[in-house]
N, CA and C of each residue as an Amber inpcrd file, in Angstrom:
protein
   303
  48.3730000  43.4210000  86.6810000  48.1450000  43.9590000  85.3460000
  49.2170000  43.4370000  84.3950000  49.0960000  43.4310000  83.1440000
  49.6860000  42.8660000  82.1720000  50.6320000  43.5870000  81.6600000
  52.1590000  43.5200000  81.6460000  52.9580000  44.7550000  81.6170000
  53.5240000  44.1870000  80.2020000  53.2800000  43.2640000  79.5490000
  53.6640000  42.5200000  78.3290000  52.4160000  42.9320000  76.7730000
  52.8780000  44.2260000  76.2910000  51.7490000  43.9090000  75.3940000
  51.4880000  42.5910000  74.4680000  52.9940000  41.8540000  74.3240000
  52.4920000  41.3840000  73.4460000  52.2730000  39.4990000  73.8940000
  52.2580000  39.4450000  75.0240000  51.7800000  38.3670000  75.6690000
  50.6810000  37.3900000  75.1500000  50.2380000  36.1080000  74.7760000
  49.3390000  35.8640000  74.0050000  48.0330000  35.4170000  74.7450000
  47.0170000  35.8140000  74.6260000  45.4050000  35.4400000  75.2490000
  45.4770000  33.8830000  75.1110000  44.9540000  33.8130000  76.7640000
  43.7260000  32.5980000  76.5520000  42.5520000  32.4790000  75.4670000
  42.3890000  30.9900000  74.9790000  41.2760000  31.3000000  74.7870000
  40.5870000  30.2430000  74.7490000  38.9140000  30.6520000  75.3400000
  38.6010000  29.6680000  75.8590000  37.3450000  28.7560000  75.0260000
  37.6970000  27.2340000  74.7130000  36.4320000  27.1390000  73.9140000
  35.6260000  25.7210000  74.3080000  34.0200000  26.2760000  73.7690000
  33.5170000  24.9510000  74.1930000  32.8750000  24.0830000  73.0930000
  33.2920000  23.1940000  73.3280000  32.8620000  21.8430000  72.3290000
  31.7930000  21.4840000  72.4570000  31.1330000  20.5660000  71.0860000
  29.8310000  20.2290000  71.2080000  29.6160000  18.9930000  72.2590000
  30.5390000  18.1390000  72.6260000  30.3120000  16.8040000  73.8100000
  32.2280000  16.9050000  74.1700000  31.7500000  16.0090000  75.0440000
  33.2190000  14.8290000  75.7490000  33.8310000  14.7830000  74.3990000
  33.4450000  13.9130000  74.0980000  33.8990000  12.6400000  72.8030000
  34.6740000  13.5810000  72.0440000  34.4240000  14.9190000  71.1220000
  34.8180000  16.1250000  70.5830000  36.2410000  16.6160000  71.1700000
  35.8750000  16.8890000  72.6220000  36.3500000  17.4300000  73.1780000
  37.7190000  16.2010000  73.3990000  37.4430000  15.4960000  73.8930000
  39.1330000  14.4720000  73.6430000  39.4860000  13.8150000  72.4390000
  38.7480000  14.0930000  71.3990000  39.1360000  13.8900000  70.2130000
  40.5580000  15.2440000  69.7960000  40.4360000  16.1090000  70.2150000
  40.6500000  17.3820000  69.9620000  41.9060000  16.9280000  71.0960000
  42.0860000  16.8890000  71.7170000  43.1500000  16.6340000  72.8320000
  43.9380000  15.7260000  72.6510000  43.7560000  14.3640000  72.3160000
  44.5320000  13.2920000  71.8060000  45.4370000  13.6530000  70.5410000
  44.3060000  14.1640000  69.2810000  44.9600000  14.4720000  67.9050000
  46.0300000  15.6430000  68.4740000  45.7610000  16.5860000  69.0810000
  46.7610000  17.2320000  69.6390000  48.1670000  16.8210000  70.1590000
  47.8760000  16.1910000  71.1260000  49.1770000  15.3090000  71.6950000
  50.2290000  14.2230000  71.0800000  49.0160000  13.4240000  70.0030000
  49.7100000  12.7990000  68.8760000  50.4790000  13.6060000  67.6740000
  49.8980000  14.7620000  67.2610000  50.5130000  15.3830000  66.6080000
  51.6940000  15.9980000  67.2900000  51.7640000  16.6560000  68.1450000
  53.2100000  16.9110000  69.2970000  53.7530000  16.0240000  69.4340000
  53.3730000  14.4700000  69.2210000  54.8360000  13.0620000  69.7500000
  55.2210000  13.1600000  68.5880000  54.6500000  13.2680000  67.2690000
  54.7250000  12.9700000  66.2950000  55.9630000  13.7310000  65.4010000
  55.5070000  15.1710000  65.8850000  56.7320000  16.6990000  65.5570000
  56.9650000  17.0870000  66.5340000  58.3510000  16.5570000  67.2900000
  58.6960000  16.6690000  68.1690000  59.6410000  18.6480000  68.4400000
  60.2020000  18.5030000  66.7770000  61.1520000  19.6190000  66.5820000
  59.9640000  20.6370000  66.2040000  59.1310000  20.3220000  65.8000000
  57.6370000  21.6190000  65.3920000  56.3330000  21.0580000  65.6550000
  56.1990000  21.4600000  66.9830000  54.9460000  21.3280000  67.3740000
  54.1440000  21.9580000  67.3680000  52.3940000  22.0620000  67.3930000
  51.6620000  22.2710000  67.0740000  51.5870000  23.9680000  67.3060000
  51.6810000  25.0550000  66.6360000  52.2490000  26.6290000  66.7000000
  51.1880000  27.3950000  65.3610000  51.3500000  28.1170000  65.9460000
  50.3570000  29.1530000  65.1810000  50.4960000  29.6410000  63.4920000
  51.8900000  28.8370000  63.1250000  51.9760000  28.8410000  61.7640000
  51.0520000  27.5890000  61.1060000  50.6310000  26.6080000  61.6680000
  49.9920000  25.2960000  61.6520000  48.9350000  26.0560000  61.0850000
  48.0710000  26.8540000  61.7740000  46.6020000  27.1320000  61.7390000
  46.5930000  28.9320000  61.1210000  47.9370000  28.8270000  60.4350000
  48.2010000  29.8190000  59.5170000  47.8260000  31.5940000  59.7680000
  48.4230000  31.6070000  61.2800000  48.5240000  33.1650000  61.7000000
  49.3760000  33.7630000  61.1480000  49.1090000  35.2150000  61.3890000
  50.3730000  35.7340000  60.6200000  51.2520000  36.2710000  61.6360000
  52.2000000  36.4740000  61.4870000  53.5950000  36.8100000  62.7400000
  54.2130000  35.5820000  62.9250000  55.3310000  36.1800000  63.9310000
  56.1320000  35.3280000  64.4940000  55.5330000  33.7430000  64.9930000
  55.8820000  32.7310000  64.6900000  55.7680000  31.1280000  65.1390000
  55.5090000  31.3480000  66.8740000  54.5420000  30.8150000  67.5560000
  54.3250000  30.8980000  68.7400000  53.6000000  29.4060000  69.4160000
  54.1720000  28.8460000  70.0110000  53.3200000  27.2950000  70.4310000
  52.0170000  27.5550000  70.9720000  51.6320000  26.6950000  70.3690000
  49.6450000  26.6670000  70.9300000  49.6750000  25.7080000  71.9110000
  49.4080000  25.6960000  73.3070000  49.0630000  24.7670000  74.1720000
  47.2190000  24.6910000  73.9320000  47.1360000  23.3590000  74.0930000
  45.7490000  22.8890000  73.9380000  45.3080000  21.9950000  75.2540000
  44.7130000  22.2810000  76.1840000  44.5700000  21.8130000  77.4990000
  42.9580000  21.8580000  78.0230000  42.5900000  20.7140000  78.7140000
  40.9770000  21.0250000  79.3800000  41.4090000  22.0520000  80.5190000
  40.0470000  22.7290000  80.9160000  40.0490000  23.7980000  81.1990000
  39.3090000  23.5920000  83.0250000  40.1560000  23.7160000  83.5010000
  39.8240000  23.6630000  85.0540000  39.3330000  24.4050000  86.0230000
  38.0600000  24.0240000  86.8340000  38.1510000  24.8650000  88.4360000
  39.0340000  25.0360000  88.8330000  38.2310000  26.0650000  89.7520000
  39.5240000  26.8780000  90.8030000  39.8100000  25.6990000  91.5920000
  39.3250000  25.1010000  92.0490000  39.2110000  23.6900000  93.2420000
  40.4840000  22.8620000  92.2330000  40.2700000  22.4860000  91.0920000
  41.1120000  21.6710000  90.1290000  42.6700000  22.1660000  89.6870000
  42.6600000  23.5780000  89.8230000  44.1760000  24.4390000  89.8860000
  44.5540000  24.5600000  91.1970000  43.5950000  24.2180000  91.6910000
  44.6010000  24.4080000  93.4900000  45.2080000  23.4320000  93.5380000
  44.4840000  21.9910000  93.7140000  44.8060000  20.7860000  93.3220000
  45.9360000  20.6920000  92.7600000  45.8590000  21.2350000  91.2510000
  47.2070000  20.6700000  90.1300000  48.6090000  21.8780000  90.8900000
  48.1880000  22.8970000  91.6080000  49.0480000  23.7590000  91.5020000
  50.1740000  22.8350000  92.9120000  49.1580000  22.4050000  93.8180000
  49.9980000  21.4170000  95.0780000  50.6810000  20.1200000  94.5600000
  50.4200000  19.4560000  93.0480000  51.0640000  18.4290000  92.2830000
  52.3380000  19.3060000  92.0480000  52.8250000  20.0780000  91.7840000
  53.3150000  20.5320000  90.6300000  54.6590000  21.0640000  91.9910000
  53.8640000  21.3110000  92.6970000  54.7000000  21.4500000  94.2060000
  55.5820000  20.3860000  94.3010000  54.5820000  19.3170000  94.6680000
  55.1880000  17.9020000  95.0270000  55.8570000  17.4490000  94.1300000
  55.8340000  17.8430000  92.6720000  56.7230000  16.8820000  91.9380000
  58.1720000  17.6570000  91.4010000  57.7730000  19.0800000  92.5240000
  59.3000000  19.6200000  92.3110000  60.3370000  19.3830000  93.4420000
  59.1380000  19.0420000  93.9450000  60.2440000  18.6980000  96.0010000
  60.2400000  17.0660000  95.5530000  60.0860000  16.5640000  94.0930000
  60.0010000  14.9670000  94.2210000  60.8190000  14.7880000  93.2100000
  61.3530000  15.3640000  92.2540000  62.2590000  15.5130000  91.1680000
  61.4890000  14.8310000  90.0210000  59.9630000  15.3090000  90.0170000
  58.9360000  14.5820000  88.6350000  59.6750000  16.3470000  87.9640000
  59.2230000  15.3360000  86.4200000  60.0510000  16.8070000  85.5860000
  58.1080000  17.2730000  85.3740000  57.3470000  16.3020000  85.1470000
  55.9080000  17.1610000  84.3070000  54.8670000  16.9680000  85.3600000
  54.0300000  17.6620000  84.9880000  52.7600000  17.3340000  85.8460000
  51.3440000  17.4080000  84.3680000  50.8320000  17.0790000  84.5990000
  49.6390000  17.2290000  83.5420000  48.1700000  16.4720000  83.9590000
  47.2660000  17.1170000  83.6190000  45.7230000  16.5930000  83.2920000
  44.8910000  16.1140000  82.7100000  44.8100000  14.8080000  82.3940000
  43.9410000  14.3280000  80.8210000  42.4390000  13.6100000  81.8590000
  42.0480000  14.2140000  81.2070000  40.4180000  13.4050000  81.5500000
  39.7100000  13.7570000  82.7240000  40.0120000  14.8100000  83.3310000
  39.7670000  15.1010000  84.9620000  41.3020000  14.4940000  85.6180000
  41.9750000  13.9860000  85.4010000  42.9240000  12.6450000  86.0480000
  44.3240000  13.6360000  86.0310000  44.9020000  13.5790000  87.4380000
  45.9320000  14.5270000  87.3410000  47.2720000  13.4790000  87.6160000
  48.1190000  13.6690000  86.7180000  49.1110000  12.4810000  86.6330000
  50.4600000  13.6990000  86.6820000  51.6300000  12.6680000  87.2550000
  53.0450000  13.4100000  86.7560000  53.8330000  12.4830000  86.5520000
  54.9530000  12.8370000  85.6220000  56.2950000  11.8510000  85.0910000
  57.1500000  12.1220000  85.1790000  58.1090000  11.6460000  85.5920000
  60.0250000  12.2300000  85.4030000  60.4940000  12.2520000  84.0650000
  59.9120000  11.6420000  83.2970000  60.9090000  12.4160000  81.9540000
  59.8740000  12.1870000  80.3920000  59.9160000  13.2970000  80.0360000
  59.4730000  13.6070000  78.8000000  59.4560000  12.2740000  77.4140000
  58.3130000  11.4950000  77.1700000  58.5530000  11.0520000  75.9580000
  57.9440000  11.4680000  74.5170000  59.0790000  11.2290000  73.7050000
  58.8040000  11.8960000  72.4940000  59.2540000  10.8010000  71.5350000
  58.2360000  10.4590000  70.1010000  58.2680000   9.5460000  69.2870000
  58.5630000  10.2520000  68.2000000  59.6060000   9.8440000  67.5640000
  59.5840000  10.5850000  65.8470000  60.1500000   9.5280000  65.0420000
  59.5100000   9.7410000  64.0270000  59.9240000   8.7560000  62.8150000
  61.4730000   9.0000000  62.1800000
């Protein structure tokens, strides 16, 4: 049970195709290399309260979190700092890159 009221919801949405759907994921990620110091957060899309980061991620089977959850294993017994999912495709990296002008 959720002992955090103010913890923030999933939420889950579905797009009209693919194409949409990683359009929406890329512009995401580019906008995060892009503002490295303010990334993409709930003042962006003009909530009211406190600044809170929006993660924007495809949305996985249980079969696909078991999967990522045994990466995430391995790349801590492997000294990878990330693990992540783009396209179905489960990849990990040792160190964070970030582009800013």
């Amino acid at each position: 049970m959720n002992t955090w009221p103010d913890r923030p919801r999933n939420i889950l949405v579905t797009l009209a195709s693919p194409r949409l759907r990683d359009f929406v994921l890329s512009a995401t990620l580019l906008f995060n290399k892009a503002h490295c110091k303010d990334m993409f957060n709930s003042k962006h899309v003009d909530f009211a309260g406190e600044s809170r980061r929006i993660y924007i991620m495809e949305h996985l089977s249980h079969e696909c979190k078991q999967l990522q959850a045994a990466a995430r294993k391995h790349a801590r017994e492997n000294n990878y700092k990330y693990v992540w999912v783009w396209t179905g495709v489960l990849a990990k990296g040792r160190q964070r890159i970030c582009f800013a002008n």
